[in-house]
Biopython code that builds the backbone (N, CA, C, O; Angstrom):
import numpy as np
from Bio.PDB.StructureBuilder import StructureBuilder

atoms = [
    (1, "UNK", "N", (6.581, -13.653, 13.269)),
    (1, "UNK", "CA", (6.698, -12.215, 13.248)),
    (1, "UNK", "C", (8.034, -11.761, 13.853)),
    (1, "UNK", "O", (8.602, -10.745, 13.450)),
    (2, "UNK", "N", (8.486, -12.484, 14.760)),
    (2, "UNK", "CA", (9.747, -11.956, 15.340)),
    (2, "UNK", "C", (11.245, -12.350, 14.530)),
    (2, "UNK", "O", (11.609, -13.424, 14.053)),
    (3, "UNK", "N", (11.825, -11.232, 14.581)),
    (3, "UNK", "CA", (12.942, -11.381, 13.358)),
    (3, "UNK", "C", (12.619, -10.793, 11.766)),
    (3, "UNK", "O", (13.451, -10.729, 10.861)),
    (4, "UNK", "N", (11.279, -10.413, 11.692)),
    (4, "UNK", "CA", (10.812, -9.882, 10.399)),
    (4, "UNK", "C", (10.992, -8.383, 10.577)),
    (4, "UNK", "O", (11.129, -7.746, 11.622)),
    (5, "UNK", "N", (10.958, -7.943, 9.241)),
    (5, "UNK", "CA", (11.977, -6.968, 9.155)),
    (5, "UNK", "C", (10.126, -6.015, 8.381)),
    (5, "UNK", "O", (9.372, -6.595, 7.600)),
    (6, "UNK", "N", (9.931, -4.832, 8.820)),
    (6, "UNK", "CA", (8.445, -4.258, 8.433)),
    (6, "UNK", "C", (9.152, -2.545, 8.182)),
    (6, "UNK", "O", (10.178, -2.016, 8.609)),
    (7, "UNK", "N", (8.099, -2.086, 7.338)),
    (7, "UNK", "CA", (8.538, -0.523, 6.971)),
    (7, "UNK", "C", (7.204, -0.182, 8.193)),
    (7, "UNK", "O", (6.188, -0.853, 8.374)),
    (8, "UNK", "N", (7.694, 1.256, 9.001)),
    (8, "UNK", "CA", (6.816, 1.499, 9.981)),
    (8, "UNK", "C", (6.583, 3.311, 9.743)),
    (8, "UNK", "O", (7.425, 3.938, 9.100)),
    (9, "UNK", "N", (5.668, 3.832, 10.189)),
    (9, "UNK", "CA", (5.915, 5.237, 10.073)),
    (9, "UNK", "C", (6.041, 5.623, 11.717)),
    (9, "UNK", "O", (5.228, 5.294, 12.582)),
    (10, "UNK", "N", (7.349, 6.453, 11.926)),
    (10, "UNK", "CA", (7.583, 6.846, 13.547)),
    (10, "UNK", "C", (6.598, 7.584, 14.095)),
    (10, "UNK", "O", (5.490, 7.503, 13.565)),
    (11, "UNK", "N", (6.723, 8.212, 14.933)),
    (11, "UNK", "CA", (5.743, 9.357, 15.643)),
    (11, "UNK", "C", (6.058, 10.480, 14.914)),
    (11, "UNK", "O", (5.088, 11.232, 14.998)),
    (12, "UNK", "N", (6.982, 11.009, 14.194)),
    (12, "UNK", "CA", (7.487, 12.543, 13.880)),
    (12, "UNK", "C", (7.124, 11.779, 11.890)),
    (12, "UNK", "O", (7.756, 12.292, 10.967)),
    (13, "UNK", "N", (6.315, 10.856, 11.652)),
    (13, "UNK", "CA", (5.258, 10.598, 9.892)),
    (13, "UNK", "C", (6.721, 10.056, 9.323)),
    (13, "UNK", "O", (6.949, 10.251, 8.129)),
    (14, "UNK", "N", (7.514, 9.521, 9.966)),
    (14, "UNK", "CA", (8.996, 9.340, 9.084)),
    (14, "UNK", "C", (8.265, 7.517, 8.590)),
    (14, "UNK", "O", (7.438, 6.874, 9.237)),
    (15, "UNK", "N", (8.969, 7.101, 7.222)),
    (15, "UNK", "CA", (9.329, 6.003, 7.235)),
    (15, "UNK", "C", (10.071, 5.019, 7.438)),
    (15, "UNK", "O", (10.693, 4.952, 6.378)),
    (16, "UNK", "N", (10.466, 4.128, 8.142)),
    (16, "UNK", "CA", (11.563, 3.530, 8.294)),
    (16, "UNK", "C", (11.386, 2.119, 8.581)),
    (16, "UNK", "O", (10.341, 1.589, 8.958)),
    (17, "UNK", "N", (12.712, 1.458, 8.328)),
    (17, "UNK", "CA", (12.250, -0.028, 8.385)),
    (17, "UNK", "C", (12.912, -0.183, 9.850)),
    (17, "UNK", "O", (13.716, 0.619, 10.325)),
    (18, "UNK", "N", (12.268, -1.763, 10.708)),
    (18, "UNK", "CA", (12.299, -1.889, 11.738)),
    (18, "UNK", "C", (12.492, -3.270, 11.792)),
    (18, "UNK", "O", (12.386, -3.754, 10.665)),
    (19, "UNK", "N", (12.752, -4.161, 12.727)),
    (19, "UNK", "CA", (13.262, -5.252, 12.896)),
    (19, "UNK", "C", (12.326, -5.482, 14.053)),
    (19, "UNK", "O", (12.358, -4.728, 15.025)),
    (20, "UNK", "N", (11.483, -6.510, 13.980)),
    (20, "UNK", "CA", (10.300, -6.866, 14.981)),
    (20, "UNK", "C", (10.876, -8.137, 15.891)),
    (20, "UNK", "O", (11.285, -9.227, 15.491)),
    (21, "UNK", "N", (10.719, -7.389, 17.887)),
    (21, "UNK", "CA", (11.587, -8.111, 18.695)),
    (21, "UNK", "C", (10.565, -9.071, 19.310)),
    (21, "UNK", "O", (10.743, -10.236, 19.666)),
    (22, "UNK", "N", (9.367, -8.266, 19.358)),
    (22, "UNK", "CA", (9.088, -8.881, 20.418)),
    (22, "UNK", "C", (6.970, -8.877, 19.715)),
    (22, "UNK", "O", (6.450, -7.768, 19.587)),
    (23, "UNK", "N", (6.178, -10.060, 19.405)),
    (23, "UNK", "CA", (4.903, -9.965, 19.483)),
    (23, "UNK", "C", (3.813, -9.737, 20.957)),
    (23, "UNK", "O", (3.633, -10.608, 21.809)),
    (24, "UNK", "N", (3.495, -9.033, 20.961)),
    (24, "UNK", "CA", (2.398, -9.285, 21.871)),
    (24, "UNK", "C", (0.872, -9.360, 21.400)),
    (24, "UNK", "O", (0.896, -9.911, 20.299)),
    (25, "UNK", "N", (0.017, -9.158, 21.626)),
    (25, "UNK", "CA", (-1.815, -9.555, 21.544)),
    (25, "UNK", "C", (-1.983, -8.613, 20.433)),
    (25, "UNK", "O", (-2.471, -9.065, 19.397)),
    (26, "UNK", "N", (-1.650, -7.342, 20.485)),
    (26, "UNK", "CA", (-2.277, -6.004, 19.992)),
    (26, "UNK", "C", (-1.313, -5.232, 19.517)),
    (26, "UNK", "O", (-1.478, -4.290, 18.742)),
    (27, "UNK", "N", (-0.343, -5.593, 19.945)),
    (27, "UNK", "CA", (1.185, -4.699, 19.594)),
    (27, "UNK", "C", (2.521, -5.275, 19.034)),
    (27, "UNK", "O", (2.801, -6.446, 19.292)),
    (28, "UNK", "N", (3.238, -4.622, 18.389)),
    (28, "UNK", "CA", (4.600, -5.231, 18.106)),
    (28, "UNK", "C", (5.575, -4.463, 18.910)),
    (28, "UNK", "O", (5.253, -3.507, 19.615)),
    (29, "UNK", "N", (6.705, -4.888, 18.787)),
    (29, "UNK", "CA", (7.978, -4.224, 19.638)),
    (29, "UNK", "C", (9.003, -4.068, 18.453)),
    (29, "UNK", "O", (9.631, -5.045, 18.043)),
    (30, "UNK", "N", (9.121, -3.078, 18.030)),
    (30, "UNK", "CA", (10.174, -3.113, 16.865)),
    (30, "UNK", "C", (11.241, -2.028, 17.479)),
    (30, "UNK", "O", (11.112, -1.063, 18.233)),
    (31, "UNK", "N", (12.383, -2.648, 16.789)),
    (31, "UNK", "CA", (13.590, -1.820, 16.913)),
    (31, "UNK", "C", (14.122, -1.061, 15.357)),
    (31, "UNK", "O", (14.127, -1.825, 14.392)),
    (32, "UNK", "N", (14.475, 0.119, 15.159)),
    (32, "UNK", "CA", (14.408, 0.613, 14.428)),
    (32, "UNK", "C", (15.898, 0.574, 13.467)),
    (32, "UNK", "O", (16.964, 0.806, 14.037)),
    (33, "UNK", "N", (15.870, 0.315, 12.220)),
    (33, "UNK", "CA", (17.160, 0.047, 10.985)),
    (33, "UNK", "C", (17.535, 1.299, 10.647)),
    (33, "UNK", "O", (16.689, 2.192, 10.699)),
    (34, "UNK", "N", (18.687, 1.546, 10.297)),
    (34, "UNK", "CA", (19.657, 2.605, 9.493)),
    (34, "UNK", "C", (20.459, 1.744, 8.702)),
    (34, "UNK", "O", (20.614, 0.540, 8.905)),
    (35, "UNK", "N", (21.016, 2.493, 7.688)),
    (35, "UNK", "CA", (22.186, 1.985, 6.682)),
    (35, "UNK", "C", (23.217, 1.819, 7.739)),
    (35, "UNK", "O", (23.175, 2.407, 8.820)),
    (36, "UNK", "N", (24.283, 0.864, 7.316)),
    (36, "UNK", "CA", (25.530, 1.404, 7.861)),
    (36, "UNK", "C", (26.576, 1.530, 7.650)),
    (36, "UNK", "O", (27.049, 0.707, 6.867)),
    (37, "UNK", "N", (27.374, 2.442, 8.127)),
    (37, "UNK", "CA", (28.566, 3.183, 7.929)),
    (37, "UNK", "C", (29.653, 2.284, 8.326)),
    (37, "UNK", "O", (29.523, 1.139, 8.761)),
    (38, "UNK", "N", (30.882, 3.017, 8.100)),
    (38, "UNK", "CA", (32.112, 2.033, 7.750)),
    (38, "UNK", "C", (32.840, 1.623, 8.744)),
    (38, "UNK", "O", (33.799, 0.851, 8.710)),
    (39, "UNK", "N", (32.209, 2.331, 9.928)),
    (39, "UNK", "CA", (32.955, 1.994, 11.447)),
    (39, "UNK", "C", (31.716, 1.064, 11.922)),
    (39, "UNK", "O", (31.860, 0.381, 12.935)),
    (40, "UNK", "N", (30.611, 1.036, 11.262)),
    (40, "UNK", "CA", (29.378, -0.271, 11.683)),
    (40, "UNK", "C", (30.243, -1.764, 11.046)),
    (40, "UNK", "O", (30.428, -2.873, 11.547)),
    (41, "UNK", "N", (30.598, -1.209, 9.844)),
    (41, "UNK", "CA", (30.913, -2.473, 9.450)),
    (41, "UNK", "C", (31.957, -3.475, 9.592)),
    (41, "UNK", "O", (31.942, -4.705, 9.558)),
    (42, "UNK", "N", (33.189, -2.297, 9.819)),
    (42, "UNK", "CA", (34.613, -2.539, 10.425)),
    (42, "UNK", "C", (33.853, -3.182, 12.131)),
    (42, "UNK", "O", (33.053, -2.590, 12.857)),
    (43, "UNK", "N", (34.388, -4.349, 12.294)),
    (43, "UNK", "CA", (33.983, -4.826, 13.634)),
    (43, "UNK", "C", (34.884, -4.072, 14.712)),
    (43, "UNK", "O", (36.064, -4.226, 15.026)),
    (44, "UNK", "N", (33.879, -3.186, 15.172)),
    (44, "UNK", "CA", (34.129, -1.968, 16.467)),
    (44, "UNK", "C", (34.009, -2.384, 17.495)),
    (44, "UNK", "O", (33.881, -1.501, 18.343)),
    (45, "UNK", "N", (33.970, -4.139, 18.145)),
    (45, "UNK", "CA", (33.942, -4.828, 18.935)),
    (45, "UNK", "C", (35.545, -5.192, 19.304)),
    (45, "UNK", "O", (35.975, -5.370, 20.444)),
    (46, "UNK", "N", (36.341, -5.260, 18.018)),
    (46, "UNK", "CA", (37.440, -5.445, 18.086)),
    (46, "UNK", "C", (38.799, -4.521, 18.666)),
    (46, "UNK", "O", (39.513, -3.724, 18.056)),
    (47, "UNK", "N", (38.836, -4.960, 20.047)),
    (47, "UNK", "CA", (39.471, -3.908, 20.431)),
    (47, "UNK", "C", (41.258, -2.938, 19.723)),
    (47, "UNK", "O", (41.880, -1.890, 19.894)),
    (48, "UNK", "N", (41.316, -4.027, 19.042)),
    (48, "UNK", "CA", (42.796, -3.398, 17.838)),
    (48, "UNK", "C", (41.978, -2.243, 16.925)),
    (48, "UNK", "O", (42.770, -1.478, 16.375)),
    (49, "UNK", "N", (40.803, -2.004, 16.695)),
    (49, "UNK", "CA", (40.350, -1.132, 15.550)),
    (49, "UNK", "C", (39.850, -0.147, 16.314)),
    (49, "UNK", "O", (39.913, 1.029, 15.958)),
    (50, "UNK", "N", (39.249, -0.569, 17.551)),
    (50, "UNK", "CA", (38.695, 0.438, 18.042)),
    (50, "UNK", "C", (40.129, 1.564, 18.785)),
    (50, "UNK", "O", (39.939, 2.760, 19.003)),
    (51, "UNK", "N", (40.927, 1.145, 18.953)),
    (51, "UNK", "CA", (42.274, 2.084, 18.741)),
    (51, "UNK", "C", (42.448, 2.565, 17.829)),
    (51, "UNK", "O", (42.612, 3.763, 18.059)),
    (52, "UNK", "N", (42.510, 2.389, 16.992)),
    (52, "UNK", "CA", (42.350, 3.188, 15.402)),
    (52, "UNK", "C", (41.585, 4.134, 15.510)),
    (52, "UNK", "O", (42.152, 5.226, 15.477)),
    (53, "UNK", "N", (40.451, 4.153, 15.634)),
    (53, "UNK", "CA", (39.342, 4.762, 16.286)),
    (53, "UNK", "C", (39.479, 6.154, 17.319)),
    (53, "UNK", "O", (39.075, 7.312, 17.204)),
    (54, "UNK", "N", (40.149, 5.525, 18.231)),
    (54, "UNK", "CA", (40.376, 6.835, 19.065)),
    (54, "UNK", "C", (41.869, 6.698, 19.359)),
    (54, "UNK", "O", (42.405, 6.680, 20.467)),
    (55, "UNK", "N", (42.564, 6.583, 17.889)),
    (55, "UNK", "CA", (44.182, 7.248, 17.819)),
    (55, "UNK", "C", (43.715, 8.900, 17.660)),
    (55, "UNK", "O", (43.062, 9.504, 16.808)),
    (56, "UNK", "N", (44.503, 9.363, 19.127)),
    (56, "UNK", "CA", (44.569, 10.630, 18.775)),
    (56, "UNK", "C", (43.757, 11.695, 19.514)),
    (56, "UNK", "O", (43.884, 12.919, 19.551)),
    (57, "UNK", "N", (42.883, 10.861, 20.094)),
    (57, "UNK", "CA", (40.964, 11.647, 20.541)),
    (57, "UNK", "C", (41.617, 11.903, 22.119)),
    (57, "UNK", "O", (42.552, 11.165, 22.430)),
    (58, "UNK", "N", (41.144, 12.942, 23.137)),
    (58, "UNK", "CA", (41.427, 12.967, 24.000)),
    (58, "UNK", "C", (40.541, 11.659, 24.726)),
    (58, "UNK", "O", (39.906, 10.859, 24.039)),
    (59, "UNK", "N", (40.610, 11.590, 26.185)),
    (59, "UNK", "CA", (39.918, 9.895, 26.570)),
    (59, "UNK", "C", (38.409, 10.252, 26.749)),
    (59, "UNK", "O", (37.483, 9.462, 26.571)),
    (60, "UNK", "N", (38.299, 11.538, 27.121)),
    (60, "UNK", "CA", (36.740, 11.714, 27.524)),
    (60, "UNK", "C", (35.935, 11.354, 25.665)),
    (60, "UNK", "O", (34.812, 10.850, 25.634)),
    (61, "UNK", "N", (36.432, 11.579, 24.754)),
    (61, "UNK", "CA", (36.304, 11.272, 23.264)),
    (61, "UNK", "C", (35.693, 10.104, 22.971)),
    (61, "UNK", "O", (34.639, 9.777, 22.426)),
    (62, "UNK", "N", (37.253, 9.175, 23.811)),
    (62, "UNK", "CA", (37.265, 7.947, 23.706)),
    (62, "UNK", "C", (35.468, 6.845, 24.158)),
    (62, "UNK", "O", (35.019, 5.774, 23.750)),
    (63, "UNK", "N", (34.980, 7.905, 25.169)),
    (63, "UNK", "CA", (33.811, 7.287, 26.002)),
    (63, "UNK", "C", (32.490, 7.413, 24.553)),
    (63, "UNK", "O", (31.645, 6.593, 24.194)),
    (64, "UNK", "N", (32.757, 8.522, 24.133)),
    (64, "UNK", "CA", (31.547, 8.608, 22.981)),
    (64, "UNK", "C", (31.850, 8.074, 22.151)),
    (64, "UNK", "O", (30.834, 7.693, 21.569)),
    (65, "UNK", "N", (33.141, 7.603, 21.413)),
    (65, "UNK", "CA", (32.983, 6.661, 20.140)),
    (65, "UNK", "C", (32.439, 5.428, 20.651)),
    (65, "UNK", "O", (31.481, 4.970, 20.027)),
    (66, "UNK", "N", (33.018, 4.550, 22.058)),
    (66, "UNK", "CA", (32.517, 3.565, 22.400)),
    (66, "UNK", "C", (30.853, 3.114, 22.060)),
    (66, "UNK", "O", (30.286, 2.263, 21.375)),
    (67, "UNK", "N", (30.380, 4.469, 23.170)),
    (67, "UNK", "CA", (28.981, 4.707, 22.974)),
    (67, "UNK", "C", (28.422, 4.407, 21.718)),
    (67, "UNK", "O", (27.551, 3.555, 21.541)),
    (68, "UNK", "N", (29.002, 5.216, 20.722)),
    (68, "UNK", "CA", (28.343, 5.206, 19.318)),
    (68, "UNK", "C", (28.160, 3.868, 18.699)),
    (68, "UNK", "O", (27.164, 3.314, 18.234)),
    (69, "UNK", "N", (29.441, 3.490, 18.828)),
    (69, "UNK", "CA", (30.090, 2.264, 18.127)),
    (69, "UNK", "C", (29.369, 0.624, 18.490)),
    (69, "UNK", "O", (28.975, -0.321, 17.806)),
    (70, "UNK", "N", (29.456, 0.892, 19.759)),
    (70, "UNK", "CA", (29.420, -0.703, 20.301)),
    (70, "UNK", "C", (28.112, -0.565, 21.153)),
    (70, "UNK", "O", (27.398, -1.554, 20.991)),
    (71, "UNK", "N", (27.773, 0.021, 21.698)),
    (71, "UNK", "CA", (26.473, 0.218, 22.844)),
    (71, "UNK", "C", (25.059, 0.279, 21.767)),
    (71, "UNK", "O", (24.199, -0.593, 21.642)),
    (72, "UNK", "N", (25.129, 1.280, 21.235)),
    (72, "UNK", "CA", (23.695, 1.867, 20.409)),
    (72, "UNK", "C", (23.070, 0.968, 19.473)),
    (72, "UNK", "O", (21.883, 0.643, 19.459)),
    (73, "UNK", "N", (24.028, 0.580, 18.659)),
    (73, "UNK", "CA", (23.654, -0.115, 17.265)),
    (73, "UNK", "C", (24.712, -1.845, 16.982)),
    (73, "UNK", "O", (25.907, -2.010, 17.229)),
    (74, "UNK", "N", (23.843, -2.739, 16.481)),
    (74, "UNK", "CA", (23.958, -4.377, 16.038)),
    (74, "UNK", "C", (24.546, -3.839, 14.618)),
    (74, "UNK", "O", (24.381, -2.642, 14.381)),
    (75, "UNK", "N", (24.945, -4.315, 14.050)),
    (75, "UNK", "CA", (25.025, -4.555, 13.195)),
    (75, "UNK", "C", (25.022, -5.901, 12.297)),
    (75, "UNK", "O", (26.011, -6.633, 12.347)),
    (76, "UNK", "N", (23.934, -6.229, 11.485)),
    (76, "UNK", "CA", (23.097, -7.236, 11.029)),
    (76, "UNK", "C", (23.278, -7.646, 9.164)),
    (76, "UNK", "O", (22.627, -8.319, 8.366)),
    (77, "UNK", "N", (24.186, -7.039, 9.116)),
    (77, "UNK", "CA", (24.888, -7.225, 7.467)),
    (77, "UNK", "C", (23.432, -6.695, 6.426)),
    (77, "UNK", "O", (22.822, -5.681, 6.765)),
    (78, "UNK", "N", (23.050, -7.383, 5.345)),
    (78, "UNK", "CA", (21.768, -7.276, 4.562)),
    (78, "UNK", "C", (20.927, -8.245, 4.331)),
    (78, "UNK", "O", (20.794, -9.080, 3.436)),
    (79, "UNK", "N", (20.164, -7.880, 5.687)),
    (79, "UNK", "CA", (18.703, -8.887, 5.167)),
    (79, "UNK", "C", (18.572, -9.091, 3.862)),
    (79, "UNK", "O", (19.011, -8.088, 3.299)),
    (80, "UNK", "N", (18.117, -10.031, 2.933)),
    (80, "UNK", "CA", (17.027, -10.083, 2.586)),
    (80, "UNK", "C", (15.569, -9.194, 2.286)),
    (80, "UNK", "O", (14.451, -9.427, 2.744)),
    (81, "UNK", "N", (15.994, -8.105, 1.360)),
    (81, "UNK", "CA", (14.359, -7.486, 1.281)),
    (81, "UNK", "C", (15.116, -6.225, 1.441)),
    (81, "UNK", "O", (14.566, -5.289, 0.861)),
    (82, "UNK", "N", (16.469, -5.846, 2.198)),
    (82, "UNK", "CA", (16.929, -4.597, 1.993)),
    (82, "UNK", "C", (17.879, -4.281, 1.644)),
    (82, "UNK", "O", (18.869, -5.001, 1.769)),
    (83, "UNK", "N", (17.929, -2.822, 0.956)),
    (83, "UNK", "CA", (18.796, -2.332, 0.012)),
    (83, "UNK", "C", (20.261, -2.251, 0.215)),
    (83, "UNK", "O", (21.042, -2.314, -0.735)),
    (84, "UNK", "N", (20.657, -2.107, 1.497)),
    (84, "UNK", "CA", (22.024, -2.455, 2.067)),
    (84, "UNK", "C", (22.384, -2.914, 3.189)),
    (84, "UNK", "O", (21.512, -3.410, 3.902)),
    (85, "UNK", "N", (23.528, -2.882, 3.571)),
    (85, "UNK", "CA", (24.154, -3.119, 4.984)),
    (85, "UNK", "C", (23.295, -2.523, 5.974)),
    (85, "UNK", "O", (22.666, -1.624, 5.417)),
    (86, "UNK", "N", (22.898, -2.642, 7.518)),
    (86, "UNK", "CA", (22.215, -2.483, 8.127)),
    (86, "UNK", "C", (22.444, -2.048, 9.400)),
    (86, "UNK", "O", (23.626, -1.798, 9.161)),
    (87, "UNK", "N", (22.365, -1.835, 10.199)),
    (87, "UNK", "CA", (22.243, -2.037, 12.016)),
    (87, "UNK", "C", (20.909, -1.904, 12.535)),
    (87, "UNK", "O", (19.986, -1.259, 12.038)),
    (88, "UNK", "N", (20.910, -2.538, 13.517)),
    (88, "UNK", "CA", (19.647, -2.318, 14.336)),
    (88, "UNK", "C", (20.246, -1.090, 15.671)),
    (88, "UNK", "O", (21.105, -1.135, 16.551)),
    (89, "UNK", "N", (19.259, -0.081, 15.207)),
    (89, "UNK", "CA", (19.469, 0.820, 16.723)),
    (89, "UNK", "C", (18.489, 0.612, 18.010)),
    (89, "UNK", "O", (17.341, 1.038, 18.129)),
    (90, "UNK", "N", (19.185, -0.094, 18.863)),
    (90, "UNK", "CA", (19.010, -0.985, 20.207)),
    (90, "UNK", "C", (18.368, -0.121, 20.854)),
    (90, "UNK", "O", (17.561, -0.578, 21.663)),
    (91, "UNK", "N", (18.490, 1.539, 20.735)),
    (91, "UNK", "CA", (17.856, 1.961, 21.652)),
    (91, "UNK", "C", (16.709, 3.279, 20.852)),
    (91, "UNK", "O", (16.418, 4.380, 21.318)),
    (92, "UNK", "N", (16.332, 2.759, 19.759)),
    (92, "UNK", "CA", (15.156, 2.899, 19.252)),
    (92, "UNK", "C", (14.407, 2.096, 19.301)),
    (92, "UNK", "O", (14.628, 1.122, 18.581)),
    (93, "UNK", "N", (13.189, 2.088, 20.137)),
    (93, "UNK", "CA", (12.079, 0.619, 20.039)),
    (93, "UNK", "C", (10.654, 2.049, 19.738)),
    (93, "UNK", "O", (10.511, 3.252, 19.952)),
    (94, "UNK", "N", (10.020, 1.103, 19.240)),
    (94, "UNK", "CA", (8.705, 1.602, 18.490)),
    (94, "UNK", "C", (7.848, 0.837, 18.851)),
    (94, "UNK", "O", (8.139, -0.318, 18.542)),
    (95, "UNK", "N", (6.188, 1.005, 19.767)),
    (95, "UNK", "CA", (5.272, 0.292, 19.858)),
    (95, "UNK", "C", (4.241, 0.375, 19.010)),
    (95, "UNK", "O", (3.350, 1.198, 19.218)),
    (96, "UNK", "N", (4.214, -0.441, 17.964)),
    (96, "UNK", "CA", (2.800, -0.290, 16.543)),
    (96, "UNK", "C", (1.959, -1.446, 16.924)),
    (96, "UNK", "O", (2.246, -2.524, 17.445)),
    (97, "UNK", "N", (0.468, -0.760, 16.388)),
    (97, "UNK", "CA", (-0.131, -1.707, 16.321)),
    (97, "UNK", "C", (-0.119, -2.415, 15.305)),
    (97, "UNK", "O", (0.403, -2.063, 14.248)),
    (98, "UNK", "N", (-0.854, -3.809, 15.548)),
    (98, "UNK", "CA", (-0.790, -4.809, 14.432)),
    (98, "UNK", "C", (-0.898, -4.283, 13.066)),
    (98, "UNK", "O", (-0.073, -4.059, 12.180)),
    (99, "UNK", "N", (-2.715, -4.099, 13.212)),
    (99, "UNK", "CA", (-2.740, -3.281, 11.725)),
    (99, "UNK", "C", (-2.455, -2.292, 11.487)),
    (99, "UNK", "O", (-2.982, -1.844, 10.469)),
    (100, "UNK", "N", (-1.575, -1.456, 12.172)),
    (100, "UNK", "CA", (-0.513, -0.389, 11.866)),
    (100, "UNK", "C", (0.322, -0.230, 11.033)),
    (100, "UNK", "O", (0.775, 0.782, 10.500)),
    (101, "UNK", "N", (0.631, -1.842, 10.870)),
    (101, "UNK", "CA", (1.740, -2.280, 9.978)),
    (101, "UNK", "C", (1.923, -1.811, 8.479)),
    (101, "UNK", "O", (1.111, -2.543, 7.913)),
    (102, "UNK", "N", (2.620, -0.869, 7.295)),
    (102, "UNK", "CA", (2.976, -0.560, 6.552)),
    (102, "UNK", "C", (3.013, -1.460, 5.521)),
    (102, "UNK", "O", (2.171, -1.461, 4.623)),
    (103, "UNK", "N", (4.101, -2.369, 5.600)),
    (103, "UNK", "CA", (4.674, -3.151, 4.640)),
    (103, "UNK", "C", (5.753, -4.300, 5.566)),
    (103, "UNK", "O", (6.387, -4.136, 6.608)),
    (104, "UNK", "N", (5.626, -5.358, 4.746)),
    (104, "UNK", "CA", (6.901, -6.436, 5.557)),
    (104, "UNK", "C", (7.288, -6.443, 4.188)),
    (104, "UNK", "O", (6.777, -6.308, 3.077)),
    (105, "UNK", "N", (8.769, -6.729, 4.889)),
    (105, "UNK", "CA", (10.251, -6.848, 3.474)),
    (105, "UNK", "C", (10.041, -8.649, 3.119)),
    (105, "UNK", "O", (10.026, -9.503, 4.006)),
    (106, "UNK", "N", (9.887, -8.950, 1.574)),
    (106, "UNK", "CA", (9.551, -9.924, 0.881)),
    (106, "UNK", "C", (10.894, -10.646, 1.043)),
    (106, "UNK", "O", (11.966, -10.075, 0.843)),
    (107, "UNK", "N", (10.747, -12.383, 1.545)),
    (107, "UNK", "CA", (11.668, -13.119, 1.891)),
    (107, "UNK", "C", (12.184, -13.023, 2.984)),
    (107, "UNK", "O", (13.325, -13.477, 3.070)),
    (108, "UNK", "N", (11.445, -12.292, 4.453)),
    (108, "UNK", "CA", (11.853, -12.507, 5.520)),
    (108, "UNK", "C", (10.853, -12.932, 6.668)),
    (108, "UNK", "O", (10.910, -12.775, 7.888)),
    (109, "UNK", "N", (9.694, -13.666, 5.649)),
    (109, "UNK", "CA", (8.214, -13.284, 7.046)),
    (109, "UNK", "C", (7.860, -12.790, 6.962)),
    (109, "UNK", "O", (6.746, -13.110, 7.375)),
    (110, "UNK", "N", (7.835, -11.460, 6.489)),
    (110, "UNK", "CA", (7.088, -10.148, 6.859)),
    (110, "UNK", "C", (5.668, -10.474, 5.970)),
    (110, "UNK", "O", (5.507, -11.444, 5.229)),
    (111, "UNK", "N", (4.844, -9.561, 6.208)),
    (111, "UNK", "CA", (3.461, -9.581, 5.358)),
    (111, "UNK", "C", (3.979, -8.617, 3.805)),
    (111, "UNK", "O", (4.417, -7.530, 4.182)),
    (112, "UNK", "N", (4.029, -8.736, 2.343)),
    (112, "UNK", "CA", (4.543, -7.892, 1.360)),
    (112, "UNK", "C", (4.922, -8.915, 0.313)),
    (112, "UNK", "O", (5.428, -8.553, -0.749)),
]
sb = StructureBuilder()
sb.init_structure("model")
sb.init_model(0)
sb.init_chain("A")
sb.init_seg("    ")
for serial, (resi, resn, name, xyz) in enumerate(atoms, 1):
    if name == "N":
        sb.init_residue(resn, " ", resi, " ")
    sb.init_atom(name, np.array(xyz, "f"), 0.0, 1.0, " ", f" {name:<3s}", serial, name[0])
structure = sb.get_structure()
């Protein structure tokens, strides 16, 4: 189960797919997927781009692209089972129950 990639519905009835971290007895630990954008994909780890980045921005600026860029979200290329490029947002976690579960993405583990 861990590393499988499941469609979940949030607290606010949304659908979304999730990346499952952690099993426990009764519960999963999922972290929640978005598409991603072109500064996800451009490696924003790299400190030559991330100047690019904040050519220009005053420095207090500079603290929120970081944030955005490198802190919040993985970026995990395309599973298997989904429609594009990806990130995991690190500081979205979701506690579902087992049979809570929606759907798992076909060719990664998941149940689907």
């Amino acid at each position: 189960m861990k590393g499988s990639i499941y469609l979940i519905k949030t607290s606010d009835q949304k659908l979304v797919p999730a990346l499952c971290l952690n099993s426990l007895e009764k519960y999963l630990i999922l972290a929640q997927l978005r598409k991603a954008t072109f500064e996800d994909i451009s490696n924003t780890q790299n400190k030559a781009k991330m100047g690019k980045f904040n050519k220009g921005k005053p420095e207090r600026e500079h603290i929120k692209i970081r944030e955005k860029y490198e802190i919040d979200t993985v970026y995990i290329g395309q599973p298997q089972g989904l429609k594009s490029k990806s990130v995991v947002m690190v500081r979205k976690l979701h506690k579902v129950k087992k049979h809570d579960l929606i759907k798992g993405c076909k060719g990664n583990g998941g149940r689907g």
